[in-house]
C-alpha positions in Angstrom: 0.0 0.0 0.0 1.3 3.6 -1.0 1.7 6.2 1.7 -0.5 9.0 1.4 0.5 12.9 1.1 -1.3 15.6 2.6 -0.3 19.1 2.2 -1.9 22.0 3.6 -2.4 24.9 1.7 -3.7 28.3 2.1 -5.3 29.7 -1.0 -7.3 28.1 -3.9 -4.2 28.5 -6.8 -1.4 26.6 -3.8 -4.6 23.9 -3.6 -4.5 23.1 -7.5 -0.7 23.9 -7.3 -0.3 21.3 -5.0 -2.7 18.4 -6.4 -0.6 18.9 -9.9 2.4 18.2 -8.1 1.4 14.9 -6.8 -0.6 15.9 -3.4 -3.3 12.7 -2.7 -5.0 14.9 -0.4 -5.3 19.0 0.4 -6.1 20.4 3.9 -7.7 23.6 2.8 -7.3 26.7 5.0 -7.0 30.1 5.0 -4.8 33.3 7.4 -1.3 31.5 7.0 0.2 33.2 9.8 -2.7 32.5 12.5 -1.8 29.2 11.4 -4.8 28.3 9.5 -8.6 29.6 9.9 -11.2 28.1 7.7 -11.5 29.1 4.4 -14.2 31.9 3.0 -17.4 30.7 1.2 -16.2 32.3 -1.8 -12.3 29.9 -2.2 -14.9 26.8 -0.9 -17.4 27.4 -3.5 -14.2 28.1 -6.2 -11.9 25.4 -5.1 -14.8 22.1 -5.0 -15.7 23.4 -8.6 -12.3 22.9 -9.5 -11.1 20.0 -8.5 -12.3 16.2 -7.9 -10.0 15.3 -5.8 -10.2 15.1 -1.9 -9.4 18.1 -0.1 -10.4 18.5 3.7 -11.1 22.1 4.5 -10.4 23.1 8.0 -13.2 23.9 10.4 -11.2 26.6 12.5 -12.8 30.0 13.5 -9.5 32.1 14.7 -6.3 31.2 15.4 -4.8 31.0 18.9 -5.5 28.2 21.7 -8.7 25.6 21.1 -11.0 26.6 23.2 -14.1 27.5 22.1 -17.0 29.6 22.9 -20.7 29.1 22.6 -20.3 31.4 19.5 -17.3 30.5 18.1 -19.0 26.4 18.3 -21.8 27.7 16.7 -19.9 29.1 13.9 -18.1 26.1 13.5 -20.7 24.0 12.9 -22.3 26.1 10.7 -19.1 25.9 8.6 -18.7 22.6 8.5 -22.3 22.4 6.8 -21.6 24.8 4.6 -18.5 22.3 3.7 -20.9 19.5 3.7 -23.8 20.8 1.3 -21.0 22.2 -1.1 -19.8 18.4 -1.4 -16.5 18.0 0.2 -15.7 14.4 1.1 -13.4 15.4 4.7 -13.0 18.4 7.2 -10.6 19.1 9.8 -11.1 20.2 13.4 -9.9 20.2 16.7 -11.7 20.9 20.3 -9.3 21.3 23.6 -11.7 21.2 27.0 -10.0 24.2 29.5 -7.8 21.5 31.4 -6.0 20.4 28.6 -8.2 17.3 27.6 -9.8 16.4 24.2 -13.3 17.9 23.9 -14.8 15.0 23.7 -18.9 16.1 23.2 -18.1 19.0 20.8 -16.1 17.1 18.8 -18.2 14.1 18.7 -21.2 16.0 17.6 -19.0 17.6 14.6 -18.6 14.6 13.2 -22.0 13.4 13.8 -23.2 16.8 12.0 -20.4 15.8 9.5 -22.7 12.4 8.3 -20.5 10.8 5.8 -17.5 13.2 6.0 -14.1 11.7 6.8 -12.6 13.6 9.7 -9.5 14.4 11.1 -8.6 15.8 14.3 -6.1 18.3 13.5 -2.7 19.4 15.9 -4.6 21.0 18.9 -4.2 17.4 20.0 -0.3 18.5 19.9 -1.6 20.6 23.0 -3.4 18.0 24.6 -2.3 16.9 28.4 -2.0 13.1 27.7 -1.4 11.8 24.3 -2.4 8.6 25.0 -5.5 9.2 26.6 -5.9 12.1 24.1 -5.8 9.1 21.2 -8.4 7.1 22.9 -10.6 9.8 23.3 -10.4 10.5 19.7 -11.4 7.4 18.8 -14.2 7.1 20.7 -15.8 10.7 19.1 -15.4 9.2 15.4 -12.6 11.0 14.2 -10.7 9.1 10.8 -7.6 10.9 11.9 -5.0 12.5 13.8 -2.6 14.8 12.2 0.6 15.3 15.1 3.5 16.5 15.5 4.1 14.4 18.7 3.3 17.0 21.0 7.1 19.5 19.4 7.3 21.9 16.8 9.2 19.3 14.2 7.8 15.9 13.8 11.3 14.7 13.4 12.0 15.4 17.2 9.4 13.1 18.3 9.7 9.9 16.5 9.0 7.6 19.2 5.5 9.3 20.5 4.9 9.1 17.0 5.8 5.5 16.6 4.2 4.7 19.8 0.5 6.4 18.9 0.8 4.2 15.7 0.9 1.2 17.6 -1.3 2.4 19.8 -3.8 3.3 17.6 -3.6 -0.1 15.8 -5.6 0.5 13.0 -8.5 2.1 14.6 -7.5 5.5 13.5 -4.8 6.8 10.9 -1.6 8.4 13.0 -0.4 11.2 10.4 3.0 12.7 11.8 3.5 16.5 10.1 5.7 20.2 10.5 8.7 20.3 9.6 8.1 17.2 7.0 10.3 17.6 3.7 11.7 15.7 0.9 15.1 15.4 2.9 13.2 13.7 6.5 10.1 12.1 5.1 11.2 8.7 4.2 12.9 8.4 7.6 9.9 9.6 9.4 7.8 7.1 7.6 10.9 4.4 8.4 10.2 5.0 11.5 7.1 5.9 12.6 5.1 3.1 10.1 2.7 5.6 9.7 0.8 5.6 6.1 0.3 9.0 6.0 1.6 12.1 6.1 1.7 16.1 5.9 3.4 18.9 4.7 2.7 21.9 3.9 5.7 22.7 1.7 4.9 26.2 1.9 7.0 28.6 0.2 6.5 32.7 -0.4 6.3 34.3 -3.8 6.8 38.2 -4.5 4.1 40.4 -5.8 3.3 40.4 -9.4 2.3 44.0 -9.0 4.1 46.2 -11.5 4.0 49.4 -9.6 4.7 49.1 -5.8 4.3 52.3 -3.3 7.4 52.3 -1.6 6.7 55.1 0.8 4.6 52.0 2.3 7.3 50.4 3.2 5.6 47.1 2.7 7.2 43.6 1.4 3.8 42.4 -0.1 4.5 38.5 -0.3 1.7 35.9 -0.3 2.4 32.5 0.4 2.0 29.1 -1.5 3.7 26.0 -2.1 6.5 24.6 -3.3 5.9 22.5 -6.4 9.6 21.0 -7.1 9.6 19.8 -3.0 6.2 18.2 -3.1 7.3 16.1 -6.5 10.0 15.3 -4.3 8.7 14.1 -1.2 6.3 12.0 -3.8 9.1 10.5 -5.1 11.0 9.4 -2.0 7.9 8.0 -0.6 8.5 5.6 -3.7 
């Protein structure tokens, strides 16, 4: 069996970027450097039109910690049915109660609202008091997934968690170890771990195309989206 690629991306042209560079699967977000919010009506309605293949949007009102408010749980489940009628096949979310344990009910009735929709629980479980515990509370909510760093910034400085929540898991949910996951780590990681899938976001900034620029603004107006060459890479290492 082949090891599946996920690559997060933060605008509708990286998503298309990075399924024509081998991606199997796109975690769609938006707001890069609150390290992903979910995407606008307008990029989900644009990006499902564009594409057949499986992107996962994320369900994520603001950035910061995981704790959510009446509101913001409102919002997110009125999201996630907005991702749900516009026919996307997966979403991603992520619930943390105040003491540092998985939100169990919330998340459990997102992926009851969810019906058929594959989910994954995202890296709030990176901030989550007891990984092990964490996993099996996961599993018990429905979850399909549970993208982790193993509780650092770099995926590469965690190996053994990782390795372990595989094992642990034993085929009742997919472990997917990502940050810091490149064409240069991820066959090790994968050596290692025995996980069958994984992330990246192979994200990579690209000037403005703009012509004239104001330069009294003082401004270095780069967006971000991915790198092409690096996911082809990582493709062809996991071969």
């Amino acid at each position: 069996m082949g090891i599946n690629l996920e690559i997060a991306v933060f605008n509708v042209e990286a998503a298309l970027a990075a399924l024509a560079a081998g991606a199997d699967r796109i975690e769609f977000c938006e707001n890069p450097m609150e390290g992903g919010t979910t995407p606008s009506f307008g990029s989900l309605h644009t990006l499902i039109k564009a594409t057949t293949k499986p992107v996962f949007p994320i369900i994520r009102p603001r950035g910061g910690d995981f704790l959510y408010s009446e509101y913001e749980f409102a919002t997110m489940k009125e999201d996630l049915l907005m991702a749900k009628e516009l026919g996307y096949p997966g979403a991603v979310i992520g619930l943390l109660k105040k003491d540092g344990h998985i939100d169990i009910e919330r998340t459990a009735e997102l992926v009851s609202l969810a019906g058929t929709m594959e989910i994954t629980f995202h890296r709030a479980f990176d901030r989550c008091i007891d990984p092990m515990k964490g996993l099996e509370d996961i599993i018990q909510t429905g979850c399909k997934r549970i993208l982790t760093s193993g509780q650092v910034p770099n995926a590469t400085n965690a190996l053994p968690l990782l390795k372990e929540l595989v094992n642990a898991a034993n085929h009742r949910i997919i472990i997917m170890p990502g940050s810091g996951v490149r064409a240069n780590n991820i066959k090790e990681i994968v050596h290692q771990t025995k996980a069958t899938e994984i992330h990246s976001s192979a994200r990579k900034s690209f000037p403005s195309k703009m012509n004239f620029i104001q330069e009294t603004m003082k401004e270095d107006l780069v967006f971000t989206g991915v790198d092409m060459e690096e996911i082809a890479q990582m493709k062809t290492a996991l071969h």
